[in-house]
Structures are given as structure tokens and as C-alpha cells.
C-alpha positions, 0 to 999 in steps of 0.5 A, a space after each residue: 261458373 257463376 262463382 267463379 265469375 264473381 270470384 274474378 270480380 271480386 278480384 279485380 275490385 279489391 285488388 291493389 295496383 300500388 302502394 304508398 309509401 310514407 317515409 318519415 313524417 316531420 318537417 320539411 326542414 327534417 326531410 331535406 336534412 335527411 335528404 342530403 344525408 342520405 345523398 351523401 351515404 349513398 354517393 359514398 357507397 357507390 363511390 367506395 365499393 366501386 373503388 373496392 371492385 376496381 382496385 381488386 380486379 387490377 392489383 395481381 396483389 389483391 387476387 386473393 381469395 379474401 380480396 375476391 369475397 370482399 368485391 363480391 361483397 362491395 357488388 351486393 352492398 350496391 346492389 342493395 343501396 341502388 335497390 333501395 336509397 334512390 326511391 328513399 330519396 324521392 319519398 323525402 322530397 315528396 313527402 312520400 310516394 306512390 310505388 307500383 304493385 310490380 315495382 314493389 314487388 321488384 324491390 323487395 326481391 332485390 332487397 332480400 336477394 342482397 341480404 340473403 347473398 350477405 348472410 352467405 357471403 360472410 359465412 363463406 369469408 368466416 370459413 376463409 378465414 378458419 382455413 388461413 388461420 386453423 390450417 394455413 398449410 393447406 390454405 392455398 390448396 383448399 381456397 383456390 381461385 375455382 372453388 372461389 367462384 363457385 362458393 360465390 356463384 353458390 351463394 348467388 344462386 342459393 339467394 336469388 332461388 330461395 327468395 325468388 319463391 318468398 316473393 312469388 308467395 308475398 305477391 300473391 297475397 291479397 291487399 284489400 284494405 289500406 295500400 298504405 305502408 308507414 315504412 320506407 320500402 317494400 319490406 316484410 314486416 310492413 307488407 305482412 301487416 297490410 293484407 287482409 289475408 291468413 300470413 300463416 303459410 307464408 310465415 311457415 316458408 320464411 320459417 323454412 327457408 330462414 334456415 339456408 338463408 340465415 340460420 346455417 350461415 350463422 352456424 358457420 360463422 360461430 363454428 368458425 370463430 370459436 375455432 379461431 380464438 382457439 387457435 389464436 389462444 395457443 399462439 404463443 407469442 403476443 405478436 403471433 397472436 395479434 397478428 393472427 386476430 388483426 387477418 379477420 378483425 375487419 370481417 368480425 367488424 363486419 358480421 358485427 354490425 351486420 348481425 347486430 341491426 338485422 337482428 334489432 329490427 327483425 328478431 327482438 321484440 318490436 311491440 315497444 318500438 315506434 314506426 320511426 324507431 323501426 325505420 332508423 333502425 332499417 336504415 342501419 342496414 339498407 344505408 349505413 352498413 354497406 357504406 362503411 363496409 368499404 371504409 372499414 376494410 380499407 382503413 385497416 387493411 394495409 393491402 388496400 392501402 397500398 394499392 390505392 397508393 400504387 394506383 394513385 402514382 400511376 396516375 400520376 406518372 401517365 398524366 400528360 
């Protein structure tokens, strides 16, 4: 009894209540320029995945299965840059800021939830795009508007599970020392270097899960496109083979960046970087990444094209 009592003390003397978080340290001058910036990335996101979202959901051209895995991307990238810009932008203005144990931990959830659902997402819109491609024949009876919903609610569900006990663990670990975190947000790496306890059984289940959250989906996407390019190759016209590339040239764009900035910060070595490379480098993914997913897919997409077109004249012909 005696023990446990002074275990509970313990407890509830060490225990963080909040972090603070730092943000970029520089001049003020830097910080509103930054400020500005990211309120424009982030006015632009919502703004374009918003314009995605509603252009799919009211153009019968635009009911497909592509258009309908690229809303549900256009949902996740704001999803993500609601769960995390907001509170960027608050931290620049006040040379950083006080986040609650709670809050963080909602946070992170969310942020890993977005990831996690991206990293599904487009190993579902890679296999589309090697039925439409490698079996044209039997696209529309394998990629009906059923089995859509389902491999989306799929990939929802598999990311809000699997990350729902990654963050039960994180939050159970103990913050005894500093509550000072030099990053933006409530992210991993950081969270993992200020507790005092052993990381190793938590660095074993982001090992495991790492499988159905990244690893599988990756497999999937390189499969796929190894499948793809043989395809493509033996078209064999020019125009055949151009016009089958430029059907997943937007996607492969995509997975590009997406890919290339997670793996910059979380698989690379990060011993040579600094804390300020670390935190540009995050914001390629939390920032720049979902804002110009929407220009990419509109800007080489004649479907969306048009749509914007036709919405814009139905405007203009019901304007009193």
C-alpha cells in the first residue's frame, strides 16, 4: 500500500500537463513572413480540395472511380492541414505556444490518421489505375461504385484503428524531464526524444504496424506500376503509349512528392540535420504537399477542366 501510494505521487508530480512548443526561432520579421505564407498555403488548400470535393460530387461526368478516390483524398489533405496549420500559425505569432497533454495527443492522432489514410489511399488509386491500364475489359466490373466506398471506408478504418493504439501507447509514456518540444507539432520523433521512459516497446509497434500502414501499401504501388510501364511499353503506337501514361501521370506526381518528403524526414538519416532542416522539411508534407495536390490534378486533368468551366456558366446563366 505503501508503494503504491508513492508510486501514484510520483506520478502525479512528474507528470506533464502540457507541452511547449517552439516553432522557428528567428526574427520577428521572419516569423510573420512565415506567418503570411503559410496563411496563404493554407487558404489555398481548403479552397482547392473544397472546389475538388464539390465539382466530383456535382458533375455525373466526374462519378468515377478516379474522381471519387481523388475527393476522398482532397477530404484527408484538409483533414490533415486543419489538424495542424492552425496551431502553426498561432505558434509564429506568439513566438511559440503552450498545447495541452490532451490536445497534443488529439493532434498527433489526427495527423498520423491523415498520413496513414494517404499512404492507403494511393496504393488503392495505383491498383485503379493498373485495372484501367493492364485490364481495361473488366475495369468497370471490378471497379464499381460498391467496391469503391468499401476500399475507401477500408482505408479509413484500417488508419483510424491502427493509429488509435500507436497514440494510446505514446500517451502513455512518461514526460518527466523538459515539456519542451523544438518542432512544430505534436509529431513522433520529437515526442519520442523528450520522455524519460524505455521507447523500446513503442519503437517495436510502430515497427509492426508500420507494415499495414506503409509498407504493404508501397508494395502495392510499385507492383502496380511495374505492371503499368509493361503495359504501356508494348503499345504500339506513340499516341497509344502517351495517352495511356498521361491516365496516372497526375497519380505518379502524387505518390512522388508524397513519398519522397516522408521518406526525407522519417527514413534517411537524421544525425546531419538541423532542428530547422527537420522542420521545413515536415512542412513539405503537413503544407505543401496537400496544397498543391489540387492543382496538380486540375491543371493536367481535362475532366476538371471542364467541369470548372460548366460550373462556372451555370453561374453565370442563373445570376439574376
Amino acid at each position: 500500500m505503501w508503494c503504491w501510494h508513492n508510486f501514484v505521487k510520483e506520478r502525479n508530480v512528474t507528470a506533464v500537463t502540457e507541452f511547449f512548443l517552439i516553432g522557428f526561432e528567428g526574427s520577428q520579421d521572419l516569423r510573420v513572413f512565415l506567418f503570411f505564407l503559410l496563411m496563404v498555403a493554407y487558404s489555398g488548400t481548403i479552397c482547392g480540395n473544397l472546389l475538388i470535393i464539390t465539382l466530383v460530387s456535382s458533375n455525373k461526368n466526374l462519378h468515377t472511380p478516379m474522381y471519387f478516390f481523388i475527393s476522398q483524398l482532397s477530404i484527408s489533405d484538409i483533414l490533415l492541414t486543419t489538424d495542424i496549420v492552425p496551431n502553426i500559425l498561432h505558434i509564429l505569432l506568439n513566438n511559440g505556444g503552450k498545447i495541452s497533454f490532451f490536445r497534443c495527443m488529439i493532434q498527433f492522432y489526427f495527423f498520423c490518421v491523415s498520413i496513414t489514410f494517404e499512404c492507403l489511399l494511393l496504393a488503392v488509386m495505383s491498383y485503379d489505375r493498373y485495372v484501367a491500364i493492364c485490364n481495361p475489359l473488366r475495369y468497370a466490373s471490378i471497379m464499381t461504385s460498391a467496391q469503391c466506398v468499401k476500399l475507401a471506408a477500408m482505408c479509413w478504418m484500417v488508419g483510424f484503428t491502427i493509429i488509435l493504439s500507436d497514440t494510446i501507447s505514446i500517451s502513455m509514456l512518461r514526460f518527466c524531464g523538459s515539456n519542451v518540444i523544438n518542432h512544430l507539432f505534436c509529431d513522433l520523433v520529437p515526442l519520442l526524444a523528450i520522455s524519460c521512459s524505455d521507447v523500446f516497446i513503442i519503437q517495436l509497434e510502430l515497427y509492426i504496424l508500420s507494415f499495414p500502414g506503409a509498407i504493404i501499401p508501397s508494395t502495392v504501388i510499385i507492383l502496380s506500376y511495374i505492371n503499368i510501364v509493361s503495359t504501356i511499353l508494348r503499345i504500339s503506337s506513340s499516341t497509344g503509349r502517351q495517352k495511356a501514361f498521361s491516365t496516372c501521370s497526375s497519380h505518379l506526381t502524387v505518390v512522388s512528392i508524397f513519398y519522397w518528403t516522408l521518406l526525407s524526414v522519417y527514413v534517411f538519416p537524421t544525425q546531419e540535420k538541423s532542428s530547422t532542416t527537420g522542420k521545413v522539411l515536415s512542412l513539405l508534407y503537413t503544407v505543401l504537399t496537400p496544397f498543391i495536390n489540387p492543382i496538380i490534378y486540375s491543371l493536367r486533368n481535362k475532366d476538371i477542366k471542364k467541369a470548372v468551366q460548366k460550373t462556372r456558366w451555370k453561374q453565370i446563366l442563373n445570376f439574376p
